[in-house]
N, C-alpha and C positions, 0 to 999 in steps of 0.2 A: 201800593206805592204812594208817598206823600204827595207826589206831583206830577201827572202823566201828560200833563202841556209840556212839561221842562223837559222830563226825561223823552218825547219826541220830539222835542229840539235839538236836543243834544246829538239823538242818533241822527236825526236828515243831520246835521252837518258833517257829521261821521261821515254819513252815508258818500255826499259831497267832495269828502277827501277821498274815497276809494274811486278813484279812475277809471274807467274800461281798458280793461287789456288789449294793445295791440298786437297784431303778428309783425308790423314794423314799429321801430324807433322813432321816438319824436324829436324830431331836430331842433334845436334851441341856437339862435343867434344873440341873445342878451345873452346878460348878467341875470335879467330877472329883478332887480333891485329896484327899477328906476332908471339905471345907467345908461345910457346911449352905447354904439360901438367908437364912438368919438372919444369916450376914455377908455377904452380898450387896449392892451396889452399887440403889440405886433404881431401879425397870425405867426404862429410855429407850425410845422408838420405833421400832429400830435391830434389824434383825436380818442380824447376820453371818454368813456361812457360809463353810464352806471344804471342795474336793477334794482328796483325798491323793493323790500319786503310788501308785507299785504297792508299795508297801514297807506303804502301813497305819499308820496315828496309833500302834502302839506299834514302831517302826523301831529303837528306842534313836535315832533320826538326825535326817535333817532335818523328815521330816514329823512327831514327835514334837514337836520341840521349836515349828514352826507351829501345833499344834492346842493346847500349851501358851499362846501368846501368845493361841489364840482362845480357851482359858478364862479367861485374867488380863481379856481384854474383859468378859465374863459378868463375872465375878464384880466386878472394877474399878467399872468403867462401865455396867453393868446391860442389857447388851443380849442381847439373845434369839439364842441358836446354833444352826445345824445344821450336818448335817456329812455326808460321803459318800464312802468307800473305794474304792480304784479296784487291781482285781486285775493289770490290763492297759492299755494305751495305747487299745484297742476301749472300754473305759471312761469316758474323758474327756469324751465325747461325753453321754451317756444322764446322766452324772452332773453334767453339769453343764445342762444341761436341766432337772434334775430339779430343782435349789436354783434354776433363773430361774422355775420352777410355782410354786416355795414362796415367792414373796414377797419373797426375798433381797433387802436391800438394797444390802449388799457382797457380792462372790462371790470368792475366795483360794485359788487355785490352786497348788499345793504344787509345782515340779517343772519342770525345763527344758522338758520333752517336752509339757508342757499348754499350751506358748506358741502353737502359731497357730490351736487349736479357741478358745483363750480371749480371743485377738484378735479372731477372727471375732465371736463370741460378745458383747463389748464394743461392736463398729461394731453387732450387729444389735440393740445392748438399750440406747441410750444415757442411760436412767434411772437405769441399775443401775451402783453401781459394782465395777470388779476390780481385782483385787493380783493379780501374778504373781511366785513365789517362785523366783529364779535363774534368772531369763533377763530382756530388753528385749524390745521389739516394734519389730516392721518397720517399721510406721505408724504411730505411737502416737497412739493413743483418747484423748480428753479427758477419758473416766470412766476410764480404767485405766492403776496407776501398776507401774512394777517394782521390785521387792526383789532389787537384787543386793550382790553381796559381794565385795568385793578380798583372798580369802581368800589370796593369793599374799603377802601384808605376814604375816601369822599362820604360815603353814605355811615361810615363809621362817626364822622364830625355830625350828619347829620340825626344818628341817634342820638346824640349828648345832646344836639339842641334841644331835640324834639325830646327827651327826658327833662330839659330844666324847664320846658315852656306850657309841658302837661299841666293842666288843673284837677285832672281826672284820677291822675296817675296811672292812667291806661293808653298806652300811642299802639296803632294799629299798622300792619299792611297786608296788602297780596299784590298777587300776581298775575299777568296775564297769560302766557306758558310755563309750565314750571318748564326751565332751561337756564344754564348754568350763567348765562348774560343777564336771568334774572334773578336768580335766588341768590347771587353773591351780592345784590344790593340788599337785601333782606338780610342777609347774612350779618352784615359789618352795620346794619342799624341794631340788629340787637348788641351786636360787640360795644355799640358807642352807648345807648344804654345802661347797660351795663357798667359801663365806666363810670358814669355817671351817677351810678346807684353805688357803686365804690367808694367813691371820694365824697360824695353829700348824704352819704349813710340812708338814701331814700331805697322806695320798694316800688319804682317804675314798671312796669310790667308792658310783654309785648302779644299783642292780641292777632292773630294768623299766621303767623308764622313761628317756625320754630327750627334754630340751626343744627340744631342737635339731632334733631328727626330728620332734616331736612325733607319739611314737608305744611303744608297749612293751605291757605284760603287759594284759588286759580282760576279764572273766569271759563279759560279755555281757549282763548283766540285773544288776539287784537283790535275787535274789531263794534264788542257788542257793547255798546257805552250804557246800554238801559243794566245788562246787568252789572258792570261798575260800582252802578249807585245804588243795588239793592245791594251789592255787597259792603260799600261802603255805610247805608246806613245799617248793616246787621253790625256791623264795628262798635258804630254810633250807639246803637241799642244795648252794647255790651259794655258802655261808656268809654270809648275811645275818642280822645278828642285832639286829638295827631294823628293823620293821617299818610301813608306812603302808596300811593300806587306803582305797582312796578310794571303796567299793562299801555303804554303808548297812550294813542287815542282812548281805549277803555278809562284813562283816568280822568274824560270830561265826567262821567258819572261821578268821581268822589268830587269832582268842584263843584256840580249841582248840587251833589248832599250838602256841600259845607255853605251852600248859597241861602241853605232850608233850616240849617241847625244853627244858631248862632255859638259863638265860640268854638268852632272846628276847625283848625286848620290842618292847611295840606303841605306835602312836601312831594314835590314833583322832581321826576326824574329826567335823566340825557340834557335835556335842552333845561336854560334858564325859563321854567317856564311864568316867570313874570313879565318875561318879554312874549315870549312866543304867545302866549294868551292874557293878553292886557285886560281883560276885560272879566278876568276872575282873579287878578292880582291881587287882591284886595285880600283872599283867600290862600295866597299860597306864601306859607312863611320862610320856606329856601327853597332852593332846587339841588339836586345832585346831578352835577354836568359831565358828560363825556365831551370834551373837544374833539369830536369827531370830525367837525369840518377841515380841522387845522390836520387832522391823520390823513385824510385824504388828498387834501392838496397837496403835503409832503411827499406824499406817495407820488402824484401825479406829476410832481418836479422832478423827481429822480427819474423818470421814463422822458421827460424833455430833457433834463442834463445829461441824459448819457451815464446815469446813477445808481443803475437800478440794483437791489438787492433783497432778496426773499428773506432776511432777515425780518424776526417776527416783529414789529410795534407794541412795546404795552406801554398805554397811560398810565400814568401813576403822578401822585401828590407832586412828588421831585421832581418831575421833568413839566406837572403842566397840564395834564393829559387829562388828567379829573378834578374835581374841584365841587368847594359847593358857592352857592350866588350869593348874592349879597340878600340883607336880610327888607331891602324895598321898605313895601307899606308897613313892618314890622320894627322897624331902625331902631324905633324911639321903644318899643316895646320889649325889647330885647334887654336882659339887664345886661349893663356895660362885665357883672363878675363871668359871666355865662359869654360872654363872648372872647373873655382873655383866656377864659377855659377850653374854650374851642381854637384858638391862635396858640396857645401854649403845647395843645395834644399834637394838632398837627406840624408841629415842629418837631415832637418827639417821633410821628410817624415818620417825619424826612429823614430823623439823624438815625432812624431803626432803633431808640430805646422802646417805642411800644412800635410790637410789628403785627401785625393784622391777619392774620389767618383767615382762612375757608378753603372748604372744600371743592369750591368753583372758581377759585382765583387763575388767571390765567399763568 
């Protein structure tokens, strides 16, 4: 490995984000932000809770940006939070037990892998309501609604970029589980790709993944940042110089690689990650965003209004729901034809003249 100071730095702060699991909930009285209870929303009767998957409320990723949306509740709409960290999928269980003791009114399930304890969980508590984050239900519960995302519209914009912005002519990704909230981002980078090898008569090529087989590079967890970056530079090694991880936390490992490789850029997933990780910005030329935060507080206001409905959520371009970030320390680098090519498709993806397929779409 080129750098094994970097790569245990990366994992202790990994490490860092993974919390010890309690048998109780942790109570939260902020925002979390900074904010006082002084700009706080008026208490309501409401008290929301939510489980993280194994990555932990500071992910940079998805569960990050879920426990974001349950602080804008708090502090918005004045409802009372807890919350509970899950190191492991043995976790799902005790942890969410443990928010149906506490009174929970919602219960917010962060995580493909929490879908059929939190199903179970839903038929056996039909007082309580649940939100499940990136995945449906088998049988769907009349108290619980899902949160999913058509991220394959978003990471579609983001293969065309990462095709115009190749020098290699080789853009890469994997995965952290193969699971269907990941591979439909892999999915719709090769579709945009592709597009892009359509229209500029180029021979872009996509290095781990493959939609067709649905199948290619998977670390195996969330969790292991050291192998990231060996997978990330075996990319490297195969000249990939765009990078996708679809693996949470595991994608500090591809910002180290591209820390190590000059000219490698990445395109990070769920959260903007130029914001969430300032300090590899420099590195990351877009992100592909789920507004998870904004699904969750929506969700969380219909159980305060008197609103509630099991109807499914999916993000999508049209409504907002996905998206990709702005292009940061790239702006200027970006050529202005390649970005009306990306504002022009995705209008086409709004009005449905190009529509977006996969096989993992929700």
């Amino acid at each position: 490995m080129k750098n094994s100071i970097k790569v245990a730095a990366f994992a202790a702060a990994t490490a860092l984000m993974l919390g010890a699991c309690g048998s109780a909930p942790e109570e939260n009285t902020s925002s979390g932000n900074g904010d006082t209870n002084e700009t706080a929303a008026e208490s309501v009767d409401v008290k929301a809770c939510m489980v993280s998957d194994e990555g932990g409320f500071d992910d940079k990723s998805f569960n990050q940006s879920g426990y974001e949306g349950l602080q804008r509740a708090e502090k918005e709409l004045g409802v009372e939070i807890s919350t509970t960290e899950s190191n492991s999928d043995a976790d799902f269980e005790p942890n969410l037990n443990a928010l149906i003791s506490d009174g929970c009114d919602i219960i917010i399930g962060v995580g493909f892998k929490m879908a059929d304890q939190l199903e179970t969980k839903a038929k056996e508590n039909p007082d309580i309501k649940f939100a499940l984050v990136d995945a449906g239900f088998n049988d769907q519960p009349e108290n619980a609604r899902a949160l999913v995302f058509n991220t394959a519209e978003a990471s579609y914009l983001a293969g065309y970029v990462a095709a115009g912005m190749t020098e290699t002519g080789k853009i890469g990704s994997f995965l952290g589980m193969a699971l269907p909230s990941t591979q439909i981002f892999s999915d719709g980078f090769e579709d945009g790709m592709k597009k892009y090898n359509e229209e500029n008569s180029t021979d872009v090529q996509l290095i781990g993944w493959s939609k067709e087989a649905q199948d290619g590079m998977a670390t195996g967890d969330f969790s292991d940042v050291a192998k990231g970056q060996t997978f990330s530079n075996q990319l490297i090694d195969q000249g990939v110089d765009v990078i996708m991880p679809v693996a949470g936390p595991v994608g500090a490992g591809t910002l180290a690689a591209a820390s190590e490789n000059p000219g490698v850029m990445v395109v990070w997933v769920d959260a903007d990650g130029y914001e969430t990780q300032p300090e590899s910005g420099q590195y990351i030329l877009t992100s592909v965003v789920k507004e998870i935060g904004a699904a969750v507080f929506d969700t969380i206001k219909l159980v305060v209004d008197g609103d509630w409905t099991s109807e499914q959520y999916v993000g999508d371009l049209e409504n907002g729901g996905v998206s990709i970030a702005p292009f940061h320390d790239f702006e200027d680098k970006v050529p202005q034809e390649l970005k009306d090519g990306v504002e022009k498709i995705k209008e086409q993806i709004i009005s449905g003249e190009i529509v977006v397929e996969t096989p993992n779409q929700p």
